[in-house]
N, C-alpha and C positions, 0 to 999 in steps of 0.2 A: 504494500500500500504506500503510495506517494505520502511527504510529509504532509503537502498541502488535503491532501483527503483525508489525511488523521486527523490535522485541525479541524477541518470543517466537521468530520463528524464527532469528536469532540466538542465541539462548540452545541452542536443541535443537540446532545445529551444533556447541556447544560440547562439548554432553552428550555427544555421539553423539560427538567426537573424542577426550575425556577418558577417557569409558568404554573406547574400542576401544585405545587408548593404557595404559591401568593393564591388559588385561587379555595386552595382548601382555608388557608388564612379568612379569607373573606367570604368563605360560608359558613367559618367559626363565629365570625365576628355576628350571622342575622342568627345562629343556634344559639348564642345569649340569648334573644329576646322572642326569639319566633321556634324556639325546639319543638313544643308540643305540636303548633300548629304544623309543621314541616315532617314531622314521623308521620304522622294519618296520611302523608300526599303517598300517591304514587310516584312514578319515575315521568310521567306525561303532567302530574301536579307541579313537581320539582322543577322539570322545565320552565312551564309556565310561570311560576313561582320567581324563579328565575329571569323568566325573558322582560319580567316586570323593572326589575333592576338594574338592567343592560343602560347603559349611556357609554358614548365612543371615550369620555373620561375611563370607565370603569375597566373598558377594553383595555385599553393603552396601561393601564395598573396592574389589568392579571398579564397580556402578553406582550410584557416592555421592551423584549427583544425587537418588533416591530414600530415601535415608537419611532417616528419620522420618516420611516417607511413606508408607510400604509395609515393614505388620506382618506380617512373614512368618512367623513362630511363632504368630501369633493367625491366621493364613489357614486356609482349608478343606483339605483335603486334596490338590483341584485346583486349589488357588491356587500351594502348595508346591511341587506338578510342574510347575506351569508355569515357579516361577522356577527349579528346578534343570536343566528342559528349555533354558530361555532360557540360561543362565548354562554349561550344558557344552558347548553348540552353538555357542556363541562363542568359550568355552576352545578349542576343537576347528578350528574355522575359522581364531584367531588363531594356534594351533601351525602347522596348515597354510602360513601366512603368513610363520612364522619358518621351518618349512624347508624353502621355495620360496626361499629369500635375499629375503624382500621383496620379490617381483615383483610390480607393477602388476596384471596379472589376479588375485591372491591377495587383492591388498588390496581390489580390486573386491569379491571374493566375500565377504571378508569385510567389511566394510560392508550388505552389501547383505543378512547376516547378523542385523547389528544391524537393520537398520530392518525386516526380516520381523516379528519379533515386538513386540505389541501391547501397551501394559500395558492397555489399556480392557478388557481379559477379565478384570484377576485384581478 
């Protein structure tokens, strides 16, 4: 493997840890005050749950690696849903995560979360 190819994917391990890491962060932070409510949802509640709390600030928080990157005010229409899709499907996966206590299968799903979606589309 070229050096330049162990950086980069070096670097995408980090994103990819960084990201799923601030985003568990900030489903900790509504499981203060919204636990009971958020255990009764399902995974289509937690979305939605979720897609309610999306703002392109919130984006740019959970995935900073794309910060000045990716103008998501200046996107299309189907740019926007993709990151608010991206971005509550994660919320939604990571809460799953947090109340599972952290199990190994959760965390599995969630990763495997993160790496489904693509930025090459927006």
């Amino acid at each position: 493997m070229a050096k330049a190819e162990k950086k980069f994917r070096d670097n995408v391990k980090g994103f990819k840890y960084k990201t799923i890491e601030a985003m568990i962060k900030f489903v900790k932070g509504h499981m203060s005050t919204k636990e009971s409510f958020l255990r009764r949802q399902d995974r289509i509640g937690l979305r939605l749950y979720f897609e309610k709390k999306y703002s392109p600030e919130n984006f740019v928080n959970i995935y900073r690696h794309l910060d000045g990157f990716l103008d998501i005010t200046g996107s299309t229409a189907l740019g926007k849903h993709y990151c608010i899709a991206m971005w509550s499907n994660l919320a939604a996966e990571a809460a799953t995560f947090v109340l599972a206590g952290a199990d190994a299968s959760a965390r599995q799903t969630l990763v495997n979360t993160f790496t489904s979606f693509s930025l090459s589309q927006i």
